[in-house]
Backbone as ProteinMPNN parsed JSONL, in Angstrom:
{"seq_chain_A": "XXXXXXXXXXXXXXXXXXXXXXXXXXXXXXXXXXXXXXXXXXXXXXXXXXXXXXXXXXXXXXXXXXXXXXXXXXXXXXXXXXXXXXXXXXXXXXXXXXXXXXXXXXXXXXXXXXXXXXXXXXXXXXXXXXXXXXXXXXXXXXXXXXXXXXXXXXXXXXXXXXXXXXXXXXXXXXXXXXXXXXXXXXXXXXXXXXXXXXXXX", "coords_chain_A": {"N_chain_A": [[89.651, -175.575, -266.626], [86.042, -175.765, -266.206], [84.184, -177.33, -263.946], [80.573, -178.632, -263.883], [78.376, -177.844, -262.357], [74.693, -179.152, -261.926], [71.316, -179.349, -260.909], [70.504, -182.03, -259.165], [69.765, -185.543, -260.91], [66.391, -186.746, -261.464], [65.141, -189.87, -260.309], [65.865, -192.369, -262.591], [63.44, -194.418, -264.259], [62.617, -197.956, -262.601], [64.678, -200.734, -263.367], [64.956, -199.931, -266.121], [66.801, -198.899, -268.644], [68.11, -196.818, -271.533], [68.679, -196.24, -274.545], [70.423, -194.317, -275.939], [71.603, -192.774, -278.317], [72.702, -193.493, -282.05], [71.946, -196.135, -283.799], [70.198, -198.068, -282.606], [68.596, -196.098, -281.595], [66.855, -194.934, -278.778], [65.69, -197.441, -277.988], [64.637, -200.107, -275.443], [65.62, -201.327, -273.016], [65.522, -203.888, -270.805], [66.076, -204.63, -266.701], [66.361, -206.239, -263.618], [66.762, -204.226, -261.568], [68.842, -203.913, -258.983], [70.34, -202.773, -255.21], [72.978, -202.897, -256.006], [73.123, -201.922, -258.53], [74.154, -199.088, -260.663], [73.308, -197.773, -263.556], [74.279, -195.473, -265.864], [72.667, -192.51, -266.175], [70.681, -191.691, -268.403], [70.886, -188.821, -269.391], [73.694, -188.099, -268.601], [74.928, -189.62, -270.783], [74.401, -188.876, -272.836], [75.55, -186.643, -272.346], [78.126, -187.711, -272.538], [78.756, -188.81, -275.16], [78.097, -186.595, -276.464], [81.099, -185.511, -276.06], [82.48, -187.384, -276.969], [81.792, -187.589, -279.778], [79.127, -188.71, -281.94], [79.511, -190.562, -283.478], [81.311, -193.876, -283.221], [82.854, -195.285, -285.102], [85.324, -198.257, -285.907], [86.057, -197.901, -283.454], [87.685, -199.689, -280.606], [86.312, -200.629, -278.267], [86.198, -201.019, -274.183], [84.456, -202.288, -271.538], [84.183, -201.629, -268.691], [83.516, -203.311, -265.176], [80.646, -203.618, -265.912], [78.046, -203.819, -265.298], [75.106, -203.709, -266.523], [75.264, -203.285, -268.908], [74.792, -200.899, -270.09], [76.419, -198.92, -271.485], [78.849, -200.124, -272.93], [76.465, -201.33, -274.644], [75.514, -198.91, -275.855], [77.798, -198.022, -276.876], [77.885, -199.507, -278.881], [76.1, -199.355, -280.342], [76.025, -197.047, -281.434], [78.255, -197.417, -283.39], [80.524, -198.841, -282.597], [83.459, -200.554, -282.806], [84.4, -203.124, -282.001], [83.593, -204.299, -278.686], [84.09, -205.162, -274.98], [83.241, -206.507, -272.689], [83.646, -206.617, -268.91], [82.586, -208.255, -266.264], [82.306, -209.199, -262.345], [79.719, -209.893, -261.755], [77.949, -212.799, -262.605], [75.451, -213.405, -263.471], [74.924, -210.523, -264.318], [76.194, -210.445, -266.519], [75.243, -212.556, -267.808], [72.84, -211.469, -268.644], [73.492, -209.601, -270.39], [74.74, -210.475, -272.286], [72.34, -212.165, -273.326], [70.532, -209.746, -274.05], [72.42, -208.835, -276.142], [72.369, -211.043, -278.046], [69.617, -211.114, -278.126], [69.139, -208.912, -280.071], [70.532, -209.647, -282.084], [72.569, -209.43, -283.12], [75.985, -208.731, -285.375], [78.169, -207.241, -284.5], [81.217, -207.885, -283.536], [82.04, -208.652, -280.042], [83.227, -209.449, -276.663], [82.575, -211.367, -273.353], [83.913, -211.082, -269.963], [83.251, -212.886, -267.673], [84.659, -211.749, -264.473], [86.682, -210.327, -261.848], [87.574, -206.642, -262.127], [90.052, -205.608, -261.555], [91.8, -207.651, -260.874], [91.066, -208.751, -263.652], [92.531, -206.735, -265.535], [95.008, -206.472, -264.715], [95.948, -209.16, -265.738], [96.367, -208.802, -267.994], [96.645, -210.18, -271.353], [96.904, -209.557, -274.098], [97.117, -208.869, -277.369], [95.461, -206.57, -278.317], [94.635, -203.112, -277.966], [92.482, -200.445, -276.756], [90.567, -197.997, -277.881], [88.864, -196.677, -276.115], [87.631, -197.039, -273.001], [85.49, -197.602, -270.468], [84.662, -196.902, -267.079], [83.15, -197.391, -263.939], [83.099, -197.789, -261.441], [82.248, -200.159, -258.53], [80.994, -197.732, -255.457], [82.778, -195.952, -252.952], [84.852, -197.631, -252.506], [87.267, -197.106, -253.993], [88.645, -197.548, -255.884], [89.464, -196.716, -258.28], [91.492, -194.916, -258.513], [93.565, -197.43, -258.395], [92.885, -198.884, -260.901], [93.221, -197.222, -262.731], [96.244, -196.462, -262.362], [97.191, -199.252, -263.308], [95.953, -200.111, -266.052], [97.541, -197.938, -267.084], [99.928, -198.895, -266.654], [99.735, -201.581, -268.033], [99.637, -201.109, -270.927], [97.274, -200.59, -272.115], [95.628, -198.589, -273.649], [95.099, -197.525, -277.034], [97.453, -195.296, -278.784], [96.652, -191.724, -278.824], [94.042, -193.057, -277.138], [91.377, -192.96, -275.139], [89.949, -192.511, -271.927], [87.051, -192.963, -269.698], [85.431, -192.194, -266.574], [83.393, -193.134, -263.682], [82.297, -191.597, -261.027], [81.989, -191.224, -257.124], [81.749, -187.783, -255.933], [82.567, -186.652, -254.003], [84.877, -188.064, -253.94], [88.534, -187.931, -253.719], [90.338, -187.227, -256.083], [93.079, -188.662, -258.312], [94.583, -187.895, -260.811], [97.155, -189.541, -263.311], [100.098, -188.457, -264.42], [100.282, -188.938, -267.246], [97.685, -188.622, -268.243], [95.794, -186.637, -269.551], [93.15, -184.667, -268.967], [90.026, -184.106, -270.205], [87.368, -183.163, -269.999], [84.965, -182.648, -267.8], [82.387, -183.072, -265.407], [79.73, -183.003, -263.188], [77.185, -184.048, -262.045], [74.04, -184.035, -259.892], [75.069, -186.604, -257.077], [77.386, -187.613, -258.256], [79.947, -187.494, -260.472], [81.791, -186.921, -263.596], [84.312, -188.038, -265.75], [86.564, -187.457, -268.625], [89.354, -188.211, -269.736], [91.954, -188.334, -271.762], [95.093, -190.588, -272.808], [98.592, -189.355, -272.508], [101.066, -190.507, -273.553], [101.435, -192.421, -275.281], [100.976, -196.047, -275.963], [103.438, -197.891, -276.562]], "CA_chain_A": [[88.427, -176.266, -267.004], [85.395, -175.715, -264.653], [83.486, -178.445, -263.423], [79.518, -177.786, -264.273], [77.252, -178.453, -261.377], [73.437, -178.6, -261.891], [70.7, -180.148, -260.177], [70.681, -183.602, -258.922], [68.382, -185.502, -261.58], [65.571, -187.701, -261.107], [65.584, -190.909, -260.808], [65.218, -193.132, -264.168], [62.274, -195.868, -263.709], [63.702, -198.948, -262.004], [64.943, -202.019, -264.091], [65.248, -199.623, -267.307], [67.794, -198.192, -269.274], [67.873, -196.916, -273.093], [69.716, -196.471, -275.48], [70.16, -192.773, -276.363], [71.767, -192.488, -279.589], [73.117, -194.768, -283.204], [70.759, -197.032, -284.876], [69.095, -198.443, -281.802], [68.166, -195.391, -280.31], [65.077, -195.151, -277.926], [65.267, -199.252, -277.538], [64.333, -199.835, -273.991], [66.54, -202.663, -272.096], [65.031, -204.247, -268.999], [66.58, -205.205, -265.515], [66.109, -206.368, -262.373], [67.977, -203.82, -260.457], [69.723, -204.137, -257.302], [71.021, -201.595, -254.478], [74.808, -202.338, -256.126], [73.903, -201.758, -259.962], [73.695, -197.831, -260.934], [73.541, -197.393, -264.917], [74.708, -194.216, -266.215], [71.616, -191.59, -266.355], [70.45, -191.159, -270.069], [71.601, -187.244, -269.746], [74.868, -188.219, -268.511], [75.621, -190.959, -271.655], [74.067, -187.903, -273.788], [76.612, -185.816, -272.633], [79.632, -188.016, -272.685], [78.953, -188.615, -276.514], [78.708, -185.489, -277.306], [81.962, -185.092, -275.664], [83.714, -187.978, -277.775], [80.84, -187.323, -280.976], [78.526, -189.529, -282.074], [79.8, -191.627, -284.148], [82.405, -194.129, -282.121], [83.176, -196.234, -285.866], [86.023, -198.594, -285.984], [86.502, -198.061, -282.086], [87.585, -200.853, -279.676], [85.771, -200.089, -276.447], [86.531, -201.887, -272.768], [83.01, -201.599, -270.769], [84.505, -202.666, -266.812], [82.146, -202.902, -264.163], [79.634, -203.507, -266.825], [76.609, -203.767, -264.25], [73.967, -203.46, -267.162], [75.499, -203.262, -270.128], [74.572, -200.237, -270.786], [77.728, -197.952, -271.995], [79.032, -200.698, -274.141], [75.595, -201.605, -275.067], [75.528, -197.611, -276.207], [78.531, -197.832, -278.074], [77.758, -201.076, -279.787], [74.613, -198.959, -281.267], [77.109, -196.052, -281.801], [78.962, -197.936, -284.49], [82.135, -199.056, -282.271], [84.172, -201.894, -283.863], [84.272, -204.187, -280.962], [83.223, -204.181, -277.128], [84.584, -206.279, -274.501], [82.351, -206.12, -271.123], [84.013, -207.665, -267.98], [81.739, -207.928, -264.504], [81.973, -210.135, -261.754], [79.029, -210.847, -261.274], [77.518, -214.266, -263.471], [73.755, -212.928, -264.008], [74.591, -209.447, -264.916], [76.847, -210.524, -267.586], [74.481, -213.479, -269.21], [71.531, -210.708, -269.296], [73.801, -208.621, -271.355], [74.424, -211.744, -273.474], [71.167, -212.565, -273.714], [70.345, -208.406, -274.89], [73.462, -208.998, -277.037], [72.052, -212.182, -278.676], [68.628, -210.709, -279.045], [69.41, -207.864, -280.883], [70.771, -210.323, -283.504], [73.997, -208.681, -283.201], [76.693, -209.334, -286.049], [79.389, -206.886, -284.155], [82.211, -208.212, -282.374], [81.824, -208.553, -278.431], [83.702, -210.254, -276.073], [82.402, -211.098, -272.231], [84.711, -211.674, -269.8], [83.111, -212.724, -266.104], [86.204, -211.362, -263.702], [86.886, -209.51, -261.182], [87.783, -206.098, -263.044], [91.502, -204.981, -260.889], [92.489, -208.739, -261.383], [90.944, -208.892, -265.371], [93.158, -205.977, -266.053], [96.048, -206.897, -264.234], [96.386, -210.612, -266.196], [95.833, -209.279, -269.7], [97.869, -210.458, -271.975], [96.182, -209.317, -275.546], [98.019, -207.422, -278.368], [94.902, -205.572, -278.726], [95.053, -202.158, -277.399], [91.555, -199.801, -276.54], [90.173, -196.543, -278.167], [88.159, -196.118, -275.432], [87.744, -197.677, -272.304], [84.54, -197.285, -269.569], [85.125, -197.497, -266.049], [82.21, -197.472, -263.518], [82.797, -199.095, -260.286], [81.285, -199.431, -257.194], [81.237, -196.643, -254.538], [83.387, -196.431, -251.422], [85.945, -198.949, -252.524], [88.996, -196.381, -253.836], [89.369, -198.688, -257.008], [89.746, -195.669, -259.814], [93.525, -194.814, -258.732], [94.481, -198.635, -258.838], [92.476, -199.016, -262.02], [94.05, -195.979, -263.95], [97.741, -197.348, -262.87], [97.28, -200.758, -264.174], [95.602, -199.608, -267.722], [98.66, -197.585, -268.155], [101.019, -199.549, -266.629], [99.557, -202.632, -269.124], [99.442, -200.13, -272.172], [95.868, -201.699, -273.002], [95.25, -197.812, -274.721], [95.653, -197.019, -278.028], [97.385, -193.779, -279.283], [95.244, -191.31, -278.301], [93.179, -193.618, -276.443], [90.367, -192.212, -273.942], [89.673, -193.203, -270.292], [85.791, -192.453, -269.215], [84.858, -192.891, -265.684], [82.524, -192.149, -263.602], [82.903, -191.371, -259.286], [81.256, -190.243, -256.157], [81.609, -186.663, -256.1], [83.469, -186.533, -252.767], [86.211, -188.724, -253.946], [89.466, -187.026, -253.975], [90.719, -188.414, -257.356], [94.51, -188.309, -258.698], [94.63, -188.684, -262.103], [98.094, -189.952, -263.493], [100.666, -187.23, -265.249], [100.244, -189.537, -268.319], [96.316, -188.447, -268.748], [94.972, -185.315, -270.116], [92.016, -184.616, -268.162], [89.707, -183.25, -271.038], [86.269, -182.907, -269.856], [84.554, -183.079, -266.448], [80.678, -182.897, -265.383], [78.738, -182.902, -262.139], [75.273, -184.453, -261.95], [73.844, -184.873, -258.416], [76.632, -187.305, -256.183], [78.37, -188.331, -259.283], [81.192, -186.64, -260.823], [81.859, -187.636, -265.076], [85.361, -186.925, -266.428], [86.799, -187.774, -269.623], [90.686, -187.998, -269.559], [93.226, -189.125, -272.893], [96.486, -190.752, -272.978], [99.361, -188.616, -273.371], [101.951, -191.445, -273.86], [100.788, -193.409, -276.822], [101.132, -197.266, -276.128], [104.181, -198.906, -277.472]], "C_chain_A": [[87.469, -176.232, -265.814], [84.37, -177.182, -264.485], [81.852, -178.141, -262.996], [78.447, -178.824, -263.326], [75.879, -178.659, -261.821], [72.869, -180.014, -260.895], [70.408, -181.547, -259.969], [69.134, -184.092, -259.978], [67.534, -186.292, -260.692], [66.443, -189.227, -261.895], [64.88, -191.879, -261.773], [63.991, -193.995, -263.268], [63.01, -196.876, -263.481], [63.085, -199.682, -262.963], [64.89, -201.622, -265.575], [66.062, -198.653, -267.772], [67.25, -198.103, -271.083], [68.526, -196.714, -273.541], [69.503, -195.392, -276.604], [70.873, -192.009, -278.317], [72.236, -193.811, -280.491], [71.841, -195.094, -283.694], [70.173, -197.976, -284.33], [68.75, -197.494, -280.643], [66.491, -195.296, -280.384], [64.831, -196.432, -277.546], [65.242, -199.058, -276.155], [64.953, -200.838, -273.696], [65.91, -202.973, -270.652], [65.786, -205.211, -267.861], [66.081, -205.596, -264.46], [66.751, -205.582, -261.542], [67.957, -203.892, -259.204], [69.938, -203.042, -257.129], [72.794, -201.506, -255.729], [74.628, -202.037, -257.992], [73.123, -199.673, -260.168], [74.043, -197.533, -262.529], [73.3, -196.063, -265.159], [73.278, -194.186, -266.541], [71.494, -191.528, -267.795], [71.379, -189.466, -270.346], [72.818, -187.396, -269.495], [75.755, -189.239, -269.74], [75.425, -189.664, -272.767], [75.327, -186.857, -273.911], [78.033, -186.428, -272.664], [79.761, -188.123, -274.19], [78.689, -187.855, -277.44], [80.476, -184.9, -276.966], [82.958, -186.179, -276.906], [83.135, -188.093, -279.068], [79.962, -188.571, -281.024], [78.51, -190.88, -282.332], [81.018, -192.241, -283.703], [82.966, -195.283, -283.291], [84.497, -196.758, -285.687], [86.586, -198.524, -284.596], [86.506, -199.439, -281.284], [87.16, -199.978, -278.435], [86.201, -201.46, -275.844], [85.301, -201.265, -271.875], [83.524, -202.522, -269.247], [83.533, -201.924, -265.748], [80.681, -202.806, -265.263], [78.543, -203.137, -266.603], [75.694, -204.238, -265.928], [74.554, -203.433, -268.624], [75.67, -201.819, -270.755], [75.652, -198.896, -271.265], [78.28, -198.648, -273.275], [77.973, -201.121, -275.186], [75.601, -199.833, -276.676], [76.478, -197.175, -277.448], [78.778, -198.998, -279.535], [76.901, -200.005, -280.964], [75.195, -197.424, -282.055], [78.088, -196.033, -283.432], [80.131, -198.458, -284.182], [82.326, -200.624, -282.837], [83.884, -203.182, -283.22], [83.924, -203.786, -279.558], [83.514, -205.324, -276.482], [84.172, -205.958, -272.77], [83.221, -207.699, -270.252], [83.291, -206.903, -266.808], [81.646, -209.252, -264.111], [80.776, -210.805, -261.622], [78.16, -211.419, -262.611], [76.003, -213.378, -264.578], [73.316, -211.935, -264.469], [75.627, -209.639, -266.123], [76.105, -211.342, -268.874], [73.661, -212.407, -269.298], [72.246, -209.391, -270.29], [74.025, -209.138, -272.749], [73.362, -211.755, -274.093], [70.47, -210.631, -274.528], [70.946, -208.756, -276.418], [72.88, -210.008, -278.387], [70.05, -211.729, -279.609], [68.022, -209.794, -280.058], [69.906, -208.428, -282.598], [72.014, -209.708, -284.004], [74.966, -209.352, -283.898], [78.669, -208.652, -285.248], [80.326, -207.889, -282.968], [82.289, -207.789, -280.852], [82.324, -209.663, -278.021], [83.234, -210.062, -274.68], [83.143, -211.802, -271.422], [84.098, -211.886, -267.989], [84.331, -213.005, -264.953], [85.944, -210.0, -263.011], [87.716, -208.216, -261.694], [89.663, -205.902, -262.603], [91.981, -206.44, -261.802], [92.312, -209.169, -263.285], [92.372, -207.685, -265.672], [94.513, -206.248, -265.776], [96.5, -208.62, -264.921], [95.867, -210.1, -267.581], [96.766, -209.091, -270.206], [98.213, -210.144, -273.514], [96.824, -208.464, -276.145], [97.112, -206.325, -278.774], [94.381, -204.698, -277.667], [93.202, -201.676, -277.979], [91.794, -198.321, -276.783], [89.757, -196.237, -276.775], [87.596, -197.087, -274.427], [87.108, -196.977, -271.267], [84.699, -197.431, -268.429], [84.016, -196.903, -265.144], [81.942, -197.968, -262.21], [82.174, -198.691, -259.27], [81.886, -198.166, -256.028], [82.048, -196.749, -253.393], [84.252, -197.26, -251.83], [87.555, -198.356, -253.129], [89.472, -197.138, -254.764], [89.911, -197.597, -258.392], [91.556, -195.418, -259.801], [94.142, -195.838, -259.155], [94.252, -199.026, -260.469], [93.682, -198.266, -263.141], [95.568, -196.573, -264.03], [98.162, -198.317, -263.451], [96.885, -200.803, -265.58], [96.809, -199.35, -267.575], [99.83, -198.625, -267.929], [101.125, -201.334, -268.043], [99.444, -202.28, -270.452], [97.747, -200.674, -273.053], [95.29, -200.056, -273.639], [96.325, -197.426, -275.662], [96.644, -195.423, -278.065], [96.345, -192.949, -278.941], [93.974, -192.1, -277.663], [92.328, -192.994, -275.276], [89.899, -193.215, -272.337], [88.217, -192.123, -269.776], [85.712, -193.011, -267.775], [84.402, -192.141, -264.464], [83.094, -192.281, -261.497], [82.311, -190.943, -258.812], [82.283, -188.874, -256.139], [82.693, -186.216, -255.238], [84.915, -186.983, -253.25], [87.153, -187.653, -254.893], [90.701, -187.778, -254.994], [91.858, -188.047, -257.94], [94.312, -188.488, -259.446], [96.629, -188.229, -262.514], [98.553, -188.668, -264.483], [100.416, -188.025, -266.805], [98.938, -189.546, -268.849], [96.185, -187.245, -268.707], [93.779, -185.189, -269.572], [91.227, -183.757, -269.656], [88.391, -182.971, -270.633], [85.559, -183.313, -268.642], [83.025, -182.466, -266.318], [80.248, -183.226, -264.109], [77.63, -183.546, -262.512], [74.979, -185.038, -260.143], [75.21, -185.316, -257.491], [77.51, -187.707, -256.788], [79.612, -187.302, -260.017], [81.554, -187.582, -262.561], [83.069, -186.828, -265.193], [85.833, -188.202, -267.572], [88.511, -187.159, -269.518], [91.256, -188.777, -271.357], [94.729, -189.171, -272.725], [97.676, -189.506, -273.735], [100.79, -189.107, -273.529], [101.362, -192.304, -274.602], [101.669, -194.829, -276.507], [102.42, -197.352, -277.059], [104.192, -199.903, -278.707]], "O_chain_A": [[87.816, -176.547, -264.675], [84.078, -177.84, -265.484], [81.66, -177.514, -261.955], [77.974, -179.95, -263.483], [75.886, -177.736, -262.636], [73.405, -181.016, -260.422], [69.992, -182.148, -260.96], [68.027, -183.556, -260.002], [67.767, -186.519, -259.504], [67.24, -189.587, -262.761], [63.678, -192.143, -261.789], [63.783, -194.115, -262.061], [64.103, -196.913, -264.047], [61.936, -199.671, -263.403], [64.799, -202.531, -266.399], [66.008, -197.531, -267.268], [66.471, -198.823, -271.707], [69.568, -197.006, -272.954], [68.838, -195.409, -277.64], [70.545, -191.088, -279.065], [72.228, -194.943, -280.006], [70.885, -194.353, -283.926], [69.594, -198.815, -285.021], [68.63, -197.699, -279.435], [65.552, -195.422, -281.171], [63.863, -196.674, -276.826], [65.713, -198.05, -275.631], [64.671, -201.625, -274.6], [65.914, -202.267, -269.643], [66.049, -206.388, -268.108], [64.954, -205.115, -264.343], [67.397, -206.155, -260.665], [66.969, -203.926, -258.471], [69.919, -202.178, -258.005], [73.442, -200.523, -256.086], [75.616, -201.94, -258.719], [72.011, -199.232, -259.88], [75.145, -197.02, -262.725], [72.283, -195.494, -264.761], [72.63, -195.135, -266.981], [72.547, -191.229, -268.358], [72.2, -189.149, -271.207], [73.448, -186.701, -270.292], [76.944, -189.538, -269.631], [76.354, -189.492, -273.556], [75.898, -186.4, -274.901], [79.018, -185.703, -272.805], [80.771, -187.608, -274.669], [78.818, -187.982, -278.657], [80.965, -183.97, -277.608], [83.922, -185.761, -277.547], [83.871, -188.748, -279.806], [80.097, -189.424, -280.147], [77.952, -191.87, -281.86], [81.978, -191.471, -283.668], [83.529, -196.252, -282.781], [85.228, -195.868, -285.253], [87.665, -199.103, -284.466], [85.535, -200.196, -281.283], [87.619, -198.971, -277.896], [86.46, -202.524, -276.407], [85.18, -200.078, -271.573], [83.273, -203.678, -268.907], [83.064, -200.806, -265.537], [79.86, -201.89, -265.22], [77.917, -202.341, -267.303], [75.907, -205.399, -266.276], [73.698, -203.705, -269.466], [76.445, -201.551, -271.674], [75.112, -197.79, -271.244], [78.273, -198.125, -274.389], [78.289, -201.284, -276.365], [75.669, -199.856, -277.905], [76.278, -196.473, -278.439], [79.456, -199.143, -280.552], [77.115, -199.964, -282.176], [74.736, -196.924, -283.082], [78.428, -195.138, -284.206], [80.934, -198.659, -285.093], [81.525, -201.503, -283.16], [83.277, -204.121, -283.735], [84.064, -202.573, -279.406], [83.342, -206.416, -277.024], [84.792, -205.298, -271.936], [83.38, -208.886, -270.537], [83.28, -205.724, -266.457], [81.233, -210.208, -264.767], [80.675, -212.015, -261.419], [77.76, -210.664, -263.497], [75.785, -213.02, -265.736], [72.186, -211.769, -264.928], [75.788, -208.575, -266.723], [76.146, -211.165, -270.092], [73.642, -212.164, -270.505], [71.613, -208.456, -270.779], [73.743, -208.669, -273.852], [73.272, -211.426, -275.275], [69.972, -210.665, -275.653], [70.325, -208.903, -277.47], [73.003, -209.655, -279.56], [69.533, -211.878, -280.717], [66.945, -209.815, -280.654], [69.755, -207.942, -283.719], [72.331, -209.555, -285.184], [75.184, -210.495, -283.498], [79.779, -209.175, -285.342], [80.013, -208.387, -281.887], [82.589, -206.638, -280.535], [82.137, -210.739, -278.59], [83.274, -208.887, -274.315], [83.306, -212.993, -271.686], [84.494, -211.093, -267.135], [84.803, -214.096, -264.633], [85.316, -209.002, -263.365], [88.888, -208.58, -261.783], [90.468, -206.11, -263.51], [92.381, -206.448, -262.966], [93.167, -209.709, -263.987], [93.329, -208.279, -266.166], [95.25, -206.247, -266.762], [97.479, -209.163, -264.41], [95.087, -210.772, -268.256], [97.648, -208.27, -269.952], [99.288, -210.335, -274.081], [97.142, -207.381, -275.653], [97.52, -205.336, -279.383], [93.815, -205.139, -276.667], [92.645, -202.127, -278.98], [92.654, -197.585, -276.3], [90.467, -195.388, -276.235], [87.028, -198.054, -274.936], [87.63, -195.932, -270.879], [85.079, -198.6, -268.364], [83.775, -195.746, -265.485], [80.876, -198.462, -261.845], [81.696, -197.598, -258.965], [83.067, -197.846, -255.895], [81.958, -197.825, -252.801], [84.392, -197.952, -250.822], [88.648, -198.867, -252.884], [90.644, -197.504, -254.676], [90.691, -197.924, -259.287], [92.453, -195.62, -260.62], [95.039, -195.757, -259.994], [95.178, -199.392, -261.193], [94.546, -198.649, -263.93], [96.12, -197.006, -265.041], [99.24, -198.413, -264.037], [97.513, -201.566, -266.314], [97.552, -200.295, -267.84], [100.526, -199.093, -268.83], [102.075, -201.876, -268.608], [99.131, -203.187, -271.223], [97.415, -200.975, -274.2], [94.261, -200.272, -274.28], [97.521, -197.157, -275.553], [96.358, -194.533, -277.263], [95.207, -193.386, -278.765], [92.874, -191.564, -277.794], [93.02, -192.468, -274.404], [89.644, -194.392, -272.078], [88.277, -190.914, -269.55], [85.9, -194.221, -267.647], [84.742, -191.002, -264.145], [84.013, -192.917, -260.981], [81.666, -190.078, -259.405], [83.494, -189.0, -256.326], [83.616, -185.508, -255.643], [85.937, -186.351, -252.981], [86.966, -186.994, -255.915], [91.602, -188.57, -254.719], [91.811, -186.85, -258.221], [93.613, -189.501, -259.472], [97.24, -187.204, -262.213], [97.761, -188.005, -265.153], [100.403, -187.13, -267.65], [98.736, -190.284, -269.813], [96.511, -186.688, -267.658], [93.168, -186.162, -270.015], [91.861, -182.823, -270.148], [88.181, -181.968, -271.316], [85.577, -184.53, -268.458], [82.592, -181.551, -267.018], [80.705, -184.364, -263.995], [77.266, -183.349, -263.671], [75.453, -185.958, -259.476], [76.159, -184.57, -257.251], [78.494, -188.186, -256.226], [79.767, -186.17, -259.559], [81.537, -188.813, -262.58], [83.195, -185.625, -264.966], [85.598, -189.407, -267.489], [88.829, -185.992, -269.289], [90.696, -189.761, -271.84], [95.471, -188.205, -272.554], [97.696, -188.992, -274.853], [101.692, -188.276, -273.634], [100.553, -193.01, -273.999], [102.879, -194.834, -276.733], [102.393, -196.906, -278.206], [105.217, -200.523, -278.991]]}, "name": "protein", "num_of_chains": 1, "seq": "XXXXXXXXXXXXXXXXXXXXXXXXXXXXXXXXXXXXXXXXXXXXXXXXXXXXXXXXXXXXXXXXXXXXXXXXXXXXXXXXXXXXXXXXXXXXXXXXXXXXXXXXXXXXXXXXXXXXXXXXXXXXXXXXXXXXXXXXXXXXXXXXXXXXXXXXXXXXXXXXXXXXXXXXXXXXXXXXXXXXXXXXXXXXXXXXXXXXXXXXX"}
């Protein structure tokens, strides 16, 4: 599988994100952003769902490291079943609420404000993830511990998918129990798309 470089993009307009495909696409979402929040590029959300299709119906998503909302936001508008955004921090979780709420949203969402290693590591829930976002901050070496604790907690389904995204540099193990299926370049970032190849208990 080759790994498809192109040119570093531009950067979006600050404090907005959108919402690229489903039945709120083109809505515009507004932030305050900070140095620590980086929401996935529009072309990079474009190409992850063409990678898992359009339509994400009856899917449980896990949006960690939420920052912005915007992945679970994405698959909310997608058609996924449920979404369950956990981010430490307080003010980027109510403004996803508050999106969430003004959208008039009837789907199922759960927010969980937690530190994501320790959320994952204390869950105790019989319900198991299609598809599960992972996003964290830079420099901190959290994707290896992440990936072991998903599997080791079986929180994916059968065929369940693991998205997440990484500086470019980082020299990333992925577990014999993931299928690496799709990988992408943009600029300093690095996108891969991996699936379970031990199906949850």
């Amino acid at each position: 599988m080759s790994c498809i470089i192109i040119n570093e993009m531009k950067k979006e307009k600050k404090g907005e994100i959108r919402i690229t495909g489903g039945k709120w696409k083109g809505k515009k979402i507004y932030f305050d952003l900070s140095d620590d929040l980086r929401p996935t590029p529009d072309r990079a959300k474009e190409t992850l769902f063409n990678w898992l299709g359009q339509n994400l119906s009856e899917m449980n998503c896990l949006d960690l490291f939420s920052g912005t909302g915007a992945l679970g936001l994405e698959a909310i508008s997608r058609g996924a079943k449920r979404v369950t955004f956990v981010e430490k921090n307080k003010d980027y979780l109510q403004k996803i609420k508050k999106v969430h709420l003004d959208m008039s949203l009837k789907e199922n969402c759960d927010f969980f404000c937690a530190e994501c290693l320790n959320w994952v590591r204390n869950y105790k829930s019989e319900m198991k993830y299609d598809l599960i976002f992972i996003d964290p901050p830079f420099n901190k070496n959290l994707i290896d511990d992440l990936l072991t604790d998903i599997l080791n907690k079986n929180l994916l389904s059968k065929n369940g998918k693991i998205y997440f995204e990484f500086e470019k540099k980082l020299d990333l193990r992925i577990p014999e129990s993931l299928s690496l299926k799709k990988e992408k370049s943009l600029g300093e970032k690095s996108y891969v798309l991996a699936e379970v190849i031990c199906p949850s208990s």
